[in-house]
C-alpha positions as CSV (number, residue, x, y, z in Angstrom):
1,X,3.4,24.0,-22.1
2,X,3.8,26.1,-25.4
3,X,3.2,24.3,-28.5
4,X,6.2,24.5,-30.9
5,X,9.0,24.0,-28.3
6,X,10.9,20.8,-28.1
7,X,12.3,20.2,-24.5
8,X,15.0,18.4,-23.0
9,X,16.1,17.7,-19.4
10,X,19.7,16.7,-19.9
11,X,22.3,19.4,-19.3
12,X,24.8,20.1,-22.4
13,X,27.3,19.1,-20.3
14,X,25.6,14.8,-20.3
15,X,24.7,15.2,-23.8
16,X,28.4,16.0,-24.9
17,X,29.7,13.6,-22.2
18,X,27.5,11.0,-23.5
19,X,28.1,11.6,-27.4
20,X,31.6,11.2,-26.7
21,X,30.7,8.2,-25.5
22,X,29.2,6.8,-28.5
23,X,32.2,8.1,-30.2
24,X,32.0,11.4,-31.3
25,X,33.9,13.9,-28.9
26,X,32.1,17.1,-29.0
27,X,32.2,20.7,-26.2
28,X,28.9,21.3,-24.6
29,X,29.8,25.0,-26.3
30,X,29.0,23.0,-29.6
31,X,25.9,21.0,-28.5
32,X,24.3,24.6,-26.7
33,X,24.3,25.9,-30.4
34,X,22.9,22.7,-32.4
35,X,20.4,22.7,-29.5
36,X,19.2,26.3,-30.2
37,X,19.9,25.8,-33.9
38,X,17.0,22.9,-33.7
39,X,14.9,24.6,-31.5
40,X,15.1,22.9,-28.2
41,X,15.1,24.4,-24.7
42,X,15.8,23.6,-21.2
43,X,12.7,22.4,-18.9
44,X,13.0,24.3,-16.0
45,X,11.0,23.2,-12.7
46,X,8.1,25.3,-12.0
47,X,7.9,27.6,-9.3
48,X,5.2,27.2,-6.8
């Protein structure tokens, strides 16, 4: 793993479902950009 990157294994699509939720409605368009804005990425499976 590189050092630095913050990870995450929930789509966009769960994290804005699940914000809503909690009460604030939000596009998974929105939550892709705050995720790049703070630095995070998609874990992806490794291939083998």
């Amino acid at each position: 793993m590189r050092v630095g990157v913050k990870w995450t294994n929930l789509s966009r699509r769960l994290i804005a479902r699940r914000m809503g939720e909690l009460g604030t409605p939000v596009s998974r368009h929105i939550v892709s950009g705050l995720l790049k804005k703070q630095g995070y990425r998609r874990r992806k499976a490794l291939k083998k």
